[in-house]
C-alpha positions, -999 to +999 in steps of 0.1 A: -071+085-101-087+055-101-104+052-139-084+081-148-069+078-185-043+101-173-029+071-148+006+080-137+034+063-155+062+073-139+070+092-107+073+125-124+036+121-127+025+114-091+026+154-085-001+161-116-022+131-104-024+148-067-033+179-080-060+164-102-071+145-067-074+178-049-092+197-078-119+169-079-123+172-042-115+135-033-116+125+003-096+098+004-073+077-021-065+036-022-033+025-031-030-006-054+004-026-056+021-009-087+056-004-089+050+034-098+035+036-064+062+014-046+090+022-058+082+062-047+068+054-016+085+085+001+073+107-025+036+094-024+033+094+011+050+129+007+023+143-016-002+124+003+003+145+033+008+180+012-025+177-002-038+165+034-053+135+013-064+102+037-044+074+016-049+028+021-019+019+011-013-017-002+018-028+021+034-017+050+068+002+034+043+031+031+035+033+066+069+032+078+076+058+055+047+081+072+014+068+054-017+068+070-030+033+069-025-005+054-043-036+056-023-062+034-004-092+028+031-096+054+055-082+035+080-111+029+054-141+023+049-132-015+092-138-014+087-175+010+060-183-015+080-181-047+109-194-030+086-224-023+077-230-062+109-224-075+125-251-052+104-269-063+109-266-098+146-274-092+139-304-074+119-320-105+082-306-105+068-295-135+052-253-132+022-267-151+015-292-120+020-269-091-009-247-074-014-209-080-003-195-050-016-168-032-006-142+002-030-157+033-011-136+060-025-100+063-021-073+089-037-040+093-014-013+104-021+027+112+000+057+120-016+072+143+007+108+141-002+109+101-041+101+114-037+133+139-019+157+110-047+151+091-069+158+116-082+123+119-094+100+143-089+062+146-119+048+168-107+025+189-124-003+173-100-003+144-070+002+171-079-030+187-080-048+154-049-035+140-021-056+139+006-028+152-004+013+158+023+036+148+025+064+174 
């Protein structure tokens, strides 16, 4: 999907992009944040695990929701950080004067019972470095 002109716009698409995955024999997809992507998270990870596609998702709502993997930034940071700025702001500081802030927090998390429906398995090296194993 990645490069793909025909990049889904809206959740109707997901479906067709799967099926385009599967006819060009891909072995694996990653997930960038994209509120196509986020906002369907159920129906991804659904379609993800029809097509019996290995999927990186970009946070961990997709996990939870039965995704294989995801190594990224803690979920609420993004939310402390902006919170952060805009008090800030409202306490007299000028946007122009304050620092681009980025995520620093990341944690790597993997369902193992997705991993096992797909037929996968997780060496144990990655186990020990993930953050928390869904079983």
């Amino acid at each position: 999907m990645v490069g793909s002109t025909n990049w889904p716009k809206s959740a109707d698409d997901l479906a067709g992009a799967f099926e385009k995955a599967t006819a060009a024999r891909a072995d694996a997809l990653l997930v960038l944040v994209s509120p196509i992507f986020q906002g369907n998270a159920r129906a991804f990870v659904d379609l993800a695990a029809r097509h019996r596609i290995p999927v990186m998702y970009p946070i961990q709502t997709f996990v939870e929701a039965g995704g294989l993997i995801t190594y990224g930034f803690v979920d609420a940071e993004p939310w402390r950080l902006a919170a952060d700025t805009i008090d800030k702001i409202l306490k007299g500081a000028r946007a122009a004067d304050l620092p681009v802030q980025q995520p620093t927090k990341f944690e790597l998390v993997i369902n193992l019972k997705t991993a096992k429906a797909l037929g996968l398995r997780v060496p144990q090296s990655i186990l020990l470095r993930a953050n928390r194993v869904v079983e």
